[in-house]
C-alpha positions as CSV (number, residue, x, y, z in Angstrom):
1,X,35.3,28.6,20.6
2,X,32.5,25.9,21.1
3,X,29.3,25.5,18.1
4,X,27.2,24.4,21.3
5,X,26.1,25.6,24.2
6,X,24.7,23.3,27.7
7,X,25.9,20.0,28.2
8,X,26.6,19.3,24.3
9,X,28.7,21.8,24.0
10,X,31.9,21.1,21.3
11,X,34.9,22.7,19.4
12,X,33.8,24.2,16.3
13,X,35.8,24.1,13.2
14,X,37.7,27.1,12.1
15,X,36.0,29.0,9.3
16,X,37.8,32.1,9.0
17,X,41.8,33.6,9.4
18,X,41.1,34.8,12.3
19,X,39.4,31.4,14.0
20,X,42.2,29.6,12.8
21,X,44.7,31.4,14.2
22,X,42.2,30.8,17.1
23,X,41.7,27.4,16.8
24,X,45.4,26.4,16.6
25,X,45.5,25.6,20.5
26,X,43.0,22.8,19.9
27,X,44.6,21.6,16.3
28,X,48.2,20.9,18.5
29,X,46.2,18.7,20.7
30,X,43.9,17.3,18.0
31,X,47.5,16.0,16.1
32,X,48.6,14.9,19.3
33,X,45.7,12.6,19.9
34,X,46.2,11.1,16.4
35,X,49.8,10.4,17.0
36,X,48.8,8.6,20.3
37,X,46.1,6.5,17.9
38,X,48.7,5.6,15.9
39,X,50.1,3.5,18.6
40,X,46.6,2.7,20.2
41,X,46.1,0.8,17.1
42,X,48.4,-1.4,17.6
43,X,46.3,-2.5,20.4
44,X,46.5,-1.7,24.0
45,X,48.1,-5.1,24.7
46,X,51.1,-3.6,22.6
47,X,51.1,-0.5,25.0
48,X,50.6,-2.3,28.1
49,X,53.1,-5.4,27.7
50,X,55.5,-2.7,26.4
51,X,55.9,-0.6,29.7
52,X,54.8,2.2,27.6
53,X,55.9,4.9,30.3
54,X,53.4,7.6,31.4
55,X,54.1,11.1,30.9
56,X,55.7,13.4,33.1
57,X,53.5,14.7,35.5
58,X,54.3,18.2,34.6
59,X,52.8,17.5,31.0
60,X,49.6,16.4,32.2
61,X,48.3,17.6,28.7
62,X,50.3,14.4,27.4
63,X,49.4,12.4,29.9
64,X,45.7,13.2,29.1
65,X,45.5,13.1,25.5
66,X,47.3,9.3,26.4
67,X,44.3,8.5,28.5
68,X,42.0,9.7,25.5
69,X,43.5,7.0,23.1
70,X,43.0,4.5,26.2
71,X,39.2,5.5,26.1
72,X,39.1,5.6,22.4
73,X,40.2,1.9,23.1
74,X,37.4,1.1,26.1
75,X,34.9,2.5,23.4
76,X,35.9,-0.6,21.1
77,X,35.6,-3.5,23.8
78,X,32.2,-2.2,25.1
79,X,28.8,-2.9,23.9
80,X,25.6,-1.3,25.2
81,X,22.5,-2.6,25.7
82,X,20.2,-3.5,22.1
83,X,17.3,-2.1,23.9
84,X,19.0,1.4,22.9
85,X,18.6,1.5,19.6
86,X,21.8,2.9,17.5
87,X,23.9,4.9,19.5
88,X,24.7,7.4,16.5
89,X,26.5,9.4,17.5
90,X,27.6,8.0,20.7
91,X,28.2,11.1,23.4
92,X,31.8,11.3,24.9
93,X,31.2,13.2,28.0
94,X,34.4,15.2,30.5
95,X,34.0,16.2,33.7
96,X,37.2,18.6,34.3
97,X,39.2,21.4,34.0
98,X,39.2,23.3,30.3
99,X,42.9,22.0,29.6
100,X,41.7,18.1,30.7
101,X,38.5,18.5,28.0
102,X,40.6,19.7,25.2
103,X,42.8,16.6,25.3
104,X,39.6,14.6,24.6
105,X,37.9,17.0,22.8
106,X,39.9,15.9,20.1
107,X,38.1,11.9,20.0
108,X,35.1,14.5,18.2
109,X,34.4,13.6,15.0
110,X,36.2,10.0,15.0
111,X,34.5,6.7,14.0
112,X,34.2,3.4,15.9
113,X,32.4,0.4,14.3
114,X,30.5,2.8,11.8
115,X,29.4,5.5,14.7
116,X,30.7,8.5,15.3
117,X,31.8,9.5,18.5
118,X,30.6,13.1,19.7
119,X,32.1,15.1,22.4
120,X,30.4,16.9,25.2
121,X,32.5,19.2,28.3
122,X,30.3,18.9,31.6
123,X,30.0,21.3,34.1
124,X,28.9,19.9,37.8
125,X,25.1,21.1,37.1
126,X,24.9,19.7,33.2
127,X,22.4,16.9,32.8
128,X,24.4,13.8,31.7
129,X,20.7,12.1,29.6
130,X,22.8,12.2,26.4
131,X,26.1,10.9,27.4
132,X,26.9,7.3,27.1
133,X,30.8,7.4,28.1
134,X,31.5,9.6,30.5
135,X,35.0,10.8,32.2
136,X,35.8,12.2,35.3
137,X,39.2,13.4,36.2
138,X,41.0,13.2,39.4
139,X,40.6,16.4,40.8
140,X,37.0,16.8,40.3
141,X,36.2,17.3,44.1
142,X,33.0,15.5,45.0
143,X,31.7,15.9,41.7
144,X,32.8,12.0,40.7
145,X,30.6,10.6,43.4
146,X,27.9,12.8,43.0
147,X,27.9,12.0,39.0
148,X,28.2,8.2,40.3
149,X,24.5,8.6,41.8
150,X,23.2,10.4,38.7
151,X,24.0,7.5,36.3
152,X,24.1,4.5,38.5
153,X,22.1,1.7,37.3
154,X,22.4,3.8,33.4
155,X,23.7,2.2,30.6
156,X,26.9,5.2,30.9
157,X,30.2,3.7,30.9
158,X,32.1,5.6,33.5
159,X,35.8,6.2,33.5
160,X,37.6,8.3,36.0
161,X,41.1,8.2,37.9
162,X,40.5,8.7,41.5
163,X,41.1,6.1,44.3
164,X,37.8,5.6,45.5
165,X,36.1,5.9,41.8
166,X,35.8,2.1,41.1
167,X,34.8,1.4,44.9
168,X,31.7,4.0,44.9
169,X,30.5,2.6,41.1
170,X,32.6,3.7,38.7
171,X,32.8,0.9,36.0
172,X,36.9,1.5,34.3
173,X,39.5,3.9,36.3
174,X,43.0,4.4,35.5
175,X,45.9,3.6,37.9
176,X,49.4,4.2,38.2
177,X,52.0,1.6,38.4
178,X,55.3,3.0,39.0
179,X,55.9,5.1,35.4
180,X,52.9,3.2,33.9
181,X,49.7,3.8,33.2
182,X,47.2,0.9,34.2
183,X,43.9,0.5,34.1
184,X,40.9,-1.8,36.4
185,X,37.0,-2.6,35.8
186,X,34.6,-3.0,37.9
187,X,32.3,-5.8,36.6
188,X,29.7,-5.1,39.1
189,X,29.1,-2.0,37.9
190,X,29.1,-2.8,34.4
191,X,26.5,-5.3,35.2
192,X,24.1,-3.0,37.0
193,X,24.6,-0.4,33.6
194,X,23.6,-3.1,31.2
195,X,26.9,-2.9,30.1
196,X,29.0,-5.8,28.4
197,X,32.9,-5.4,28.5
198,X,34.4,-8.1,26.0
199,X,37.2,-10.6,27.0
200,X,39.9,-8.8,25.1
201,X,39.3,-5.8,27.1
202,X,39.3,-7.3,31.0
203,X,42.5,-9.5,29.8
204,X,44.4,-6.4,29.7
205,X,43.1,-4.6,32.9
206,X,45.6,-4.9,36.0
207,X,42.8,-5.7,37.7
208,X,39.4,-7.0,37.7
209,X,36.5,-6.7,40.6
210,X,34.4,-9.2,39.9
211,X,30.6,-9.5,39.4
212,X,28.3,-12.6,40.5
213,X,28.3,-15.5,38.5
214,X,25.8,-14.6,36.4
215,X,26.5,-11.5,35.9
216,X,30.2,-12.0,34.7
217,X,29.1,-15.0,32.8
218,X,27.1,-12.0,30.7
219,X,30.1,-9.6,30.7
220,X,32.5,-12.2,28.6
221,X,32.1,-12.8,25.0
């Protein structure tokens, strides 16, 4: 059931018995995203330096709505360019599968540093103007490089999963180390978006690939 239709396309809210029986699919994953905040708000340092294991692969919806807190997170740390004007709300764009979306269709609605964040599901051929995080899962094909080229040079944080995401411009992918789930940055793409990643955030990425000099001296706050 979405309110929305083209590239801002969202849940909407249950308004009848019927859409709430409906609706219950995406309320299950909605209170499973707010019991992953509860430990995202502890900080990510907490779930990092823990060894906070990743879900089975066979509950990939887990393992998902895990990697929506983590973006939650990246949301905090990042700060876009002033030239923008307020980002209110800010668009949350996913590039994946229905069941991938619906993990982080569940960050609709939530507030970070007085905005609120908005979610959008992207097909290949959506436009990606209103987005200003966008995330690409793994088994998106082509599609992650081709999106690469769309917003290259944008002020879009990009966050996908694949091996050869952070190498063709993606700025944040996740990685896995053993049972863990890690995560790298790519400061030389954050630079080219106009994008500043705070300190707090790249002292907690398993790795960093860094920009120029003056470009990284701009990154860290």
């Amino acid at each position: 059931m979405e309110c929305l239709s083209g590239p801002l396309r969202r849940p909407c809210l249950a308004t009848t018995a019927g859409e709430v029986g409906a609706a219950r699919p995406g309320l299950a994953t909605r209170r499973g995203l707010t019991a992953a905040l509860r430990v995202s708000v502890l900080g990510l340092a907490v779930v990092l330096a823990s060894g906070l294991p990743a879900v089975h692969a066979q509950d990939r919806s887990g393992e998902d709505q895990l990697k929506a807190a983590f973006l939650f997170n990246f949301i905090r740390f990042v700060d876009w360019p002033p030239a923008l004007g307020p980002l209110n709300p800010l668009v949350v764009c996913v590039l994946g599968p229905d069941a991938v979306a619906d993990a982080f269709a569940a960050l609709d609605g939530r507030r970070i540093r007085n905005v609120t964040l908005a979610f959008s599901h992207l097909s290949v051929t959506d436009a990606t103007s209103e987005c200003r995080v966008v995330f690409v899962e793994g088994g998106a094909g082509s599609a992650p490089n081709d999106l690469l080229r769309t917003t290259g040079g944008r002020p879009v944080l990009t966050v996908g999963e694949s091996t050869d995401f952070l190498p063709e411009g993606g700025i944040i992918a996740f990685a896995k180390d053993g049972n863990k789930i890690q995560f790298e940055v790519n400061l030389e793409a954050s630079a080219r978006a106009g994008i500043t990643i705070r300190s707090d955030l790249l002292r907690l990425a398993s790795r960093v690939r860094p920009a120029g000099p003056d470009a990284l001296a701009g990154q860290e706050k």
